[in-house]
C-alpha positions in Angstrom: -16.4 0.2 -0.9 -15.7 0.6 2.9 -14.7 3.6 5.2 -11.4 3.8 6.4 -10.6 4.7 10.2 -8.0 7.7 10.2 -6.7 6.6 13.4 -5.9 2.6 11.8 -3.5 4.4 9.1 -2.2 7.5 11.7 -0.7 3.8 13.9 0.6 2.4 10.8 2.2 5.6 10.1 4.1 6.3 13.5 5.8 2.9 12.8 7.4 4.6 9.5 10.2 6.5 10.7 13.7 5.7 10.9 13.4 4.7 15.2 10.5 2.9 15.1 10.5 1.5 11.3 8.5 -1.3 9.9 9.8 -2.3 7.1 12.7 -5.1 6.8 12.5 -5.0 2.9 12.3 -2.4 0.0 11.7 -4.1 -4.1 11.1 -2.4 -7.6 11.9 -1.7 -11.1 12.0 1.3 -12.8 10.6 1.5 -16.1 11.4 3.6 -19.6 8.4 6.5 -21.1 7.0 3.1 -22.9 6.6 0.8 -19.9 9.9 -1.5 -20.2 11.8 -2.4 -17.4 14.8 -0.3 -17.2 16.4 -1.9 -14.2 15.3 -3.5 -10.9 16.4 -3.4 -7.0 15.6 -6.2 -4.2 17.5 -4.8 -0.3 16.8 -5.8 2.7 15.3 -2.4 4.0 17.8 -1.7 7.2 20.9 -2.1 5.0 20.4 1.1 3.3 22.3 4.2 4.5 20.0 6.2 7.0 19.6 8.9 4.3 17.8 6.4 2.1 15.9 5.0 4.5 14.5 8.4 5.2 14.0 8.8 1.4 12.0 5.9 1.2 10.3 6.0 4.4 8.9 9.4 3.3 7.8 7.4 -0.3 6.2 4.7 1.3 4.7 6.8 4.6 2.3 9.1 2.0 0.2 6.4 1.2 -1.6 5.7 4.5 -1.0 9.3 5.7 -2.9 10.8 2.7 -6.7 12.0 2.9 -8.1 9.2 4.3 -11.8 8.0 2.0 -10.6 10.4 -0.7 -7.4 9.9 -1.7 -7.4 6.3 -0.1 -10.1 4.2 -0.3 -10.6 0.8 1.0 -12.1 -1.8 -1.7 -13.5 -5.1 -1.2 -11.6 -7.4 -3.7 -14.0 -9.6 -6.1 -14.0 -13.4 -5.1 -13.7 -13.9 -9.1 -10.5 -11.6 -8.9 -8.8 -14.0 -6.5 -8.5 -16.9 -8.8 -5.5 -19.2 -8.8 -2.6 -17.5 -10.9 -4.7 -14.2 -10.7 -2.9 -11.2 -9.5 -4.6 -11.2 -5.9 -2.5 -14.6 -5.9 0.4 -13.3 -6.7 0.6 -10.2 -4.2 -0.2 -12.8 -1.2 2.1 -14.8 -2.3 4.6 -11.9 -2.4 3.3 -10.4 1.0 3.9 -13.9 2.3 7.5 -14.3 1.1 8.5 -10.6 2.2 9.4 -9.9 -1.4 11.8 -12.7 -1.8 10.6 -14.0 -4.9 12.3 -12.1 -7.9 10.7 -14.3 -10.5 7.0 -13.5 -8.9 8.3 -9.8 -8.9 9.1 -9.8 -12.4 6.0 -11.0 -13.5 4.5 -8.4 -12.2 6.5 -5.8 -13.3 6.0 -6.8 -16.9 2.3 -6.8 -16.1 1.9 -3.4 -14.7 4.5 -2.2 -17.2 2.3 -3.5 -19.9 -1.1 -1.0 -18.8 0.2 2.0 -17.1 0.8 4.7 -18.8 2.5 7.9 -17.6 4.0 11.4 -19.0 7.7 10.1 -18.8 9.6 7.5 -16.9 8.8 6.0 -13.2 8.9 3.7 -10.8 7.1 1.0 -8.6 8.3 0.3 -5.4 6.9 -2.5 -2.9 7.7 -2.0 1.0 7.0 -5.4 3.2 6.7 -4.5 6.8 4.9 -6.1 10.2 3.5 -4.6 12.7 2.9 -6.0 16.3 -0.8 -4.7 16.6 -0.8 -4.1 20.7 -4.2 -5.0 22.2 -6.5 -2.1 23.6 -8.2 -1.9 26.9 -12.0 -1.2 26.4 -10.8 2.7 27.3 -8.4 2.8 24.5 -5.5 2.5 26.4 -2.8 0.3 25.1 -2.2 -3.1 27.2 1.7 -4.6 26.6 0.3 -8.0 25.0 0.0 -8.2 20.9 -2.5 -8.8 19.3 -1.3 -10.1 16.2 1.4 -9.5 13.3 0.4 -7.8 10.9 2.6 -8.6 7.5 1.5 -5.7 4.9 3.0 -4.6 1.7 3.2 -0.9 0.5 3.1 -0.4 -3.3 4.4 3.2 -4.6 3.9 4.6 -8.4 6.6 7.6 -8.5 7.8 9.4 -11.6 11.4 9.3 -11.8 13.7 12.2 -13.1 16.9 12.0 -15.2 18.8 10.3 -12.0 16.3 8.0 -11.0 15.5 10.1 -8.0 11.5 9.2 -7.2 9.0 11.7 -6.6 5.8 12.0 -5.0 3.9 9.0 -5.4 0.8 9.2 -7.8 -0.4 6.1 -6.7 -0.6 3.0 -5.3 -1.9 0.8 -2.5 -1.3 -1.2 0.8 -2.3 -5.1 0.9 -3.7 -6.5 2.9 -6.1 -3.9 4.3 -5.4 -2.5 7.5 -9.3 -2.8 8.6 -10.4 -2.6 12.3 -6.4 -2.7 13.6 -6.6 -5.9 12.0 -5.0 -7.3 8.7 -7.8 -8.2 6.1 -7.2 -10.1 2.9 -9.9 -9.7 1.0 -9.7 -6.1 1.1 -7.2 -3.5 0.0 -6.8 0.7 0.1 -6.1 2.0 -3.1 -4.5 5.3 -3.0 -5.0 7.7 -5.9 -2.8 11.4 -5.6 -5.1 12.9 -7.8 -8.8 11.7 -8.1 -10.0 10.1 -11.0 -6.3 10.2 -12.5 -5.2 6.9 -12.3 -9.0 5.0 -12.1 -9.1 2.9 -15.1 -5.9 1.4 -14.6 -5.8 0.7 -11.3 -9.3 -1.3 -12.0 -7.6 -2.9 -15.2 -4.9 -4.1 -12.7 -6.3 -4.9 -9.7 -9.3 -5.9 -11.2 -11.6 -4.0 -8.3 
């Protein structure tokens, strides 16, 4: 396990608001008490009304701003994990696409569908974003040049009440790793709203 700069997720963060947003695309299904798929949604992000933009900025914006090493935690992922057809596959594949691909979607749906389980119905939501990582002068100060594009992918576990309306995200993780202001693909931050809660599966499933 790694240690996660607070200031690498506070940047990602400032580029979540409706202004200065990072995200050109917003996929997910929402799924019964049992774990079926009860519908699904694929928009390009900046099409939705300003009020759900803001809705889901919020959603997606509490992953990297939660406690940073204790309610996110960055993870090396196994070399075994990232076999062909392996799940580690799939979500490049996805990042790479900007969640394009409903078939690769679906797949994983009925996956994660199959081993979470929670007290009633909810939703997963993926957010694909890029962020032009500015370079830094060796006193911190930002120079105009980027550095690189960072392409990332927020993933959001939210219960869901009687009108679909998500809430909180319990939890959920960005890929790839935003590790030294630098997209890294071999690791990943794995965020958890309660400790503990949510362990098992999210090992079962990402296979961490």
């Amino acid at each position: 396990m790694g240690r996660i700069n607070r200031e690498d997720m506070l940047e990602l963060t400032r580029r979540m608001t409706l202004k200065r947003n990072c995200f050109d695309r917003i996929a997910g299904a929402y799924f019964d008490e049992e774990g079926y798929v009860d519908g699904t949604f694929n928009r390009h992000f900046q099409r939705l009304a300003a009020k759900d933009q803001q809705k889901n900025l919020d959603i997606a914006k509490a992953i990297p701003f939660s406690e940073t090493n204790v309610q996110i935690k960055e993870y090396c992922i196994p070399a075994e994990a990232k076999k062909s057809g392996g799940i580690w596959q799939m979500l490049a594949a996805l990042n790479e696409c900007g969640l394009k691909n409903d078939a690769l979607l679906e797949v994983f749906y009925e996956m994660f569908g199959e081993k979470y389980r929670a007290e009633g119905r909810f939703a997963v939501s993926f957010f694909h974003g890029s962020y032009d990582v500015p370079l830094k002068a060796s006193d911190g100060e930002r120079l105009g040049e980027s550095e690189e594009v960072y392409q990332f992918m927020v993933c959001a576990v939210c219960p869901v009440d009687e009108d679909y309306e998500m809430g909180t995200p319990e939890c959920g993780f960005l890929f790839p790793a935003f590790h030294d202001r630098s997209g890294d693909p071999n690791r990943v931050d794995v965020y958890e709203r309660e400790q503990e809660k949510h362990r098992e599966f999210l090992q079962e499933i990402l296979l961490l």
